[in-house]
C-alpha positions in Angstrom: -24.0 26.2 -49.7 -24.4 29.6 -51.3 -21.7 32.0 -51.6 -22.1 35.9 -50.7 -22.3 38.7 -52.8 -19.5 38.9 -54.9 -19.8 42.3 -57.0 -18.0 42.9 -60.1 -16.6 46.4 -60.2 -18.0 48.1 -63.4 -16.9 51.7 -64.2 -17.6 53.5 -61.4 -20.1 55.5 -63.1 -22.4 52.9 -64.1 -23.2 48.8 -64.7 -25.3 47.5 -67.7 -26.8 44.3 -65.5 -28.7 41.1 -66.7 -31.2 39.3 -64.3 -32.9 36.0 -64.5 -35.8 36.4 -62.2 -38.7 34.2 -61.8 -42.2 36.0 -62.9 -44.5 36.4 -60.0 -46.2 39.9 -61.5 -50.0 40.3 -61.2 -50.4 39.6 -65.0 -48.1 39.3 -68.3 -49.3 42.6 -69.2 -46.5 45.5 -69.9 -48.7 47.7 -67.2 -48.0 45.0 -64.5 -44.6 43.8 -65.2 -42.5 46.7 -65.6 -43.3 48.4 -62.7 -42.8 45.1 -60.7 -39.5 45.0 -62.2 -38.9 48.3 -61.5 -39.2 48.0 -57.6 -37.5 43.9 -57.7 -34.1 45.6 -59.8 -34.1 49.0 -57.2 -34.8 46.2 -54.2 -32.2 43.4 -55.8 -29.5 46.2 -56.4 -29.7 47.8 -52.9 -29.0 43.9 -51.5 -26.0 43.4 -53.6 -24.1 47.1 -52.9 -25.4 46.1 -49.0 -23.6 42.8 -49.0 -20.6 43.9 -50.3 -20.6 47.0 -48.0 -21.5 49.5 -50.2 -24.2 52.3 -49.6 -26.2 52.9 -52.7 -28.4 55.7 -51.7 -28.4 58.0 -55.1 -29.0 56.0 -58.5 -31.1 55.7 -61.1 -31.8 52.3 -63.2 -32.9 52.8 -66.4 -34.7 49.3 -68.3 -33.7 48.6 -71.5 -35.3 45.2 -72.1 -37.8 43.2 -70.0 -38.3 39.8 -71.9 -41.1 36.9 -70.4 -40.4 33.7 -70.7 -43.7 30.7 -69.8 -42.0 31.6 -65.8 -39.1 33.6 -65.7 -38.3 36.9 -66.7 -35.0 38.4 -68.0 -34.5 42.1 -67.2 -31.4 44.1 -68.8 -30.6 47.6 -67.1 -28.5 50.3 -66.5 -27.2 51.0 -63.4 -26.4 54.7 -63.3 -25.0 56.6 -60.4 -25.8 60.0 -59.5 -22.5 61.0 -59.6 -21.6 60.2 -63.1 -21.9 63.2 -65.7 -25.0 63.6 -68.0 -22.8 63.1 -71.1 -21.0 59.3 -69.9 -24.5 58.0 -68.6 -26.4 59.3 -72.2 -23.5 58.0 -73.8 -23.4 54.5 -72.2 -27.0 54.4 -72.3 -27.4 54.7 -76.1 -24.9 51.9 -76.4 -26.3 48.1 -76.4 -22.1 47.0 -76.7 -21.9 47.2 -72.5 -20.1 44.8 -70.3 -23.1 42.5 -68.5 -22.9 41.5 -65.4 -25.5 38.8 -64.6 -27.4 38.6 -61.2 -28.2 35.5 -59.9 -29.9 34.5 -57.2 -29.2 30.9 -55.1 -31.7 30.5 -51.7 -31.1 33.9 -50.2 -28.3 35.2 -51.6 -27.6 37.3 -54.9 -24.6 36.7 -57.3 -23.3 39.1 -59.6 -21.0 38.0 -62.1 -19.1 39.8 -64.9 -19.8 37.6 -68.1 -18.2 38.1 -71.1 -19.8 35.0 -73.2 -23.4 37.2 -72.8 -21.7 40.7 -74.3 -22.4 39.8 -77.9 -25.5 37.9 -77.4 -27.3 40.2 -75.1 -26.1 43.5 -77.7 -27.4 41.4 -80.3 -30.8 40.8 -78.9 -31.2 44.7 -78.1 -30.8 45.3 -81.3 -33.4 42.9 -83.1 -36.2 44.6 -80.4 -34.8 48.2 -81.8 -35.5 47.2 -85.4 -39.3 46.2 -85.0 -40.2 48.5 -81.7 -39.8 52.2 -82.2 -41.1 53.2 -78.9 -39.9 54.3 -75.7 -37.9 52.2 -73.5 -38.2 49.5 -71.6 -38.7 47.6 -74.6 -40.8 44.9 -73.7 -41.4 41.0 -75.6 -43.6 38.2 -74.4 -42.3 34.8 -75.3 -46.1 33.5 -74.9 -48.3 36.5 -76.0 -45.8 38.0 -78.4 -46.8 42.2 -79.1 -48.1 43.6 -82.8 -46.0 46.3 -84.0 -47.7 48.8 -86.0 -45.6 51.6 -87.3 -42.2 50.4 -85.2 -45.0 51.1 -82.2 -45.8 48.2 -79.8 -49.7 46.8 -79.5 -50.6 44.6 -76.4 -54.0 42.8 -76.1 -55.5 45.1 -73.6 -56.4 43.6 -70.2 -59.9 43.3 -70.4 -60.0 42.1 -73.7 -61.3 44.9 -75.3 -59.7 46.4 -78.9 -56.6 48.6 -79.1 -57.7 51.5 -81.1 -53.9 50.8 -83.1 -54.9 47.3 -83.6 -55.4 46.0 -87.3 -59.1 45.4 -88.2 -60.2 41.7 -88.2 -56.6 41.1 -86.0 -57.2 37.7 -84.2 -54.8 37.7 -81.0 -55.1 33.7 -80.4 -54.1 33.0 -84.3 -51.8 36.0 -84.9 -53.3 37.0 -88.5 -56.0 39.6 -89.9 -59.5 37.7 -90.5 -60.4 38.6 -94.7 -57.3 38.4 -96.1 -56.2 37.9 -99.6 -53.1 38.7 -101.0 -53.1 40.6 -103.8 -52.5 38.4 -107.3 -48.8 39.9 -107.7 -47.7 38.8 -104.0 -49.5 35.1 -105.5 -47.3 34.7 -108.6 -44.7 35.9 -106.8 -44.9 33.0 -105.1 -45.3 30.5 -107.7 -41.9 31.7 -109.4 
């Protein structure tokens, strides 16, 4: 028996939410997934405000992290209503210490649930994709195909298999290392010692 909708009241301005989701995007590729997790979060949060009797008809969702697992995917966003002030949703955007609410879904109904135990964890994650990925966000990580950062900037493997112009020469995607190389002699007695 699945429950209904039981929304946690975040500020009223905003929500940082966590979602589990199972993966059914046309590839693994950034290009594919994030604009089908774009339209599943806008479709998933409409539901829930719905259910609990709510009209959501002006707010923006802004990704922070989409992370692939081998069949799931795990989607962090803000949930940002038009109403709040440029300053509180900047504010709460450039801040990974939020209150997450998890979304869960059981048969045909959606949960969301204020968990505490996933504050520290989820800020921490966040903050190991800022260190290596300077780019824009969504930041996006692929469990299975993990991305090359060159320069804090993320490199995919290119759909049709042809070379990124940022990618390293002799850079073998299956094996995740650069054909023809030799550390230097210093990096070898460094070694030793």
């Amino acid at each position: 028996m699945t429950r209904p909708v039981r929304p946690c009241r975040p500020r009223p301005a905003y929500g940082f939410f966590f979602a589990r989701i199972k993966l059914k995007a046309e590839s693994r590729h950034s290009s594919d997934v994030i604009p089908w997790a774009e339209n599943l979060s806008e479709t998933v949060t409409k539901a829930m405000a719905e259910a609990a009797g709510h009209q959501l008809t002006h707010f923006a969702i802004h990704f922070n992290v989409i992370k692939l697992h081998r069949r799931h995917a795990l989607i962090c966003y803000d949930l940002l209503l038009h109403e709040s002030d440029k300053d509180s949703r900047s504010q709460f955007s450039q801040n990974p210490n939020q209150p997450i609410h998890v979304i869960i879904k059981r048969g045909n109904s959606h949960h969301n649930i204020r968990s505490k135990r996933l504050d520290d964890l989820v800020a921490s994650q966040y903050k190991q994709v800022q260190e290596c990925d300077n780019g824009p966000r969504p930041y996006f990580e692929d469990i299975l195909y993990p991305p090359l950062y060159v320069d804090g900037r993320r490199v995919e493997r290119n759909k049709d298999g042809t070379r990124h112009p940022d990618e390293p020469e002799g850079w073998d995607w299956e094996r995740d290392w650069v054909f023809d190389f030799e550390p230097e002699e210093d990096e070898l007695k460094k070694g030793e010692e």
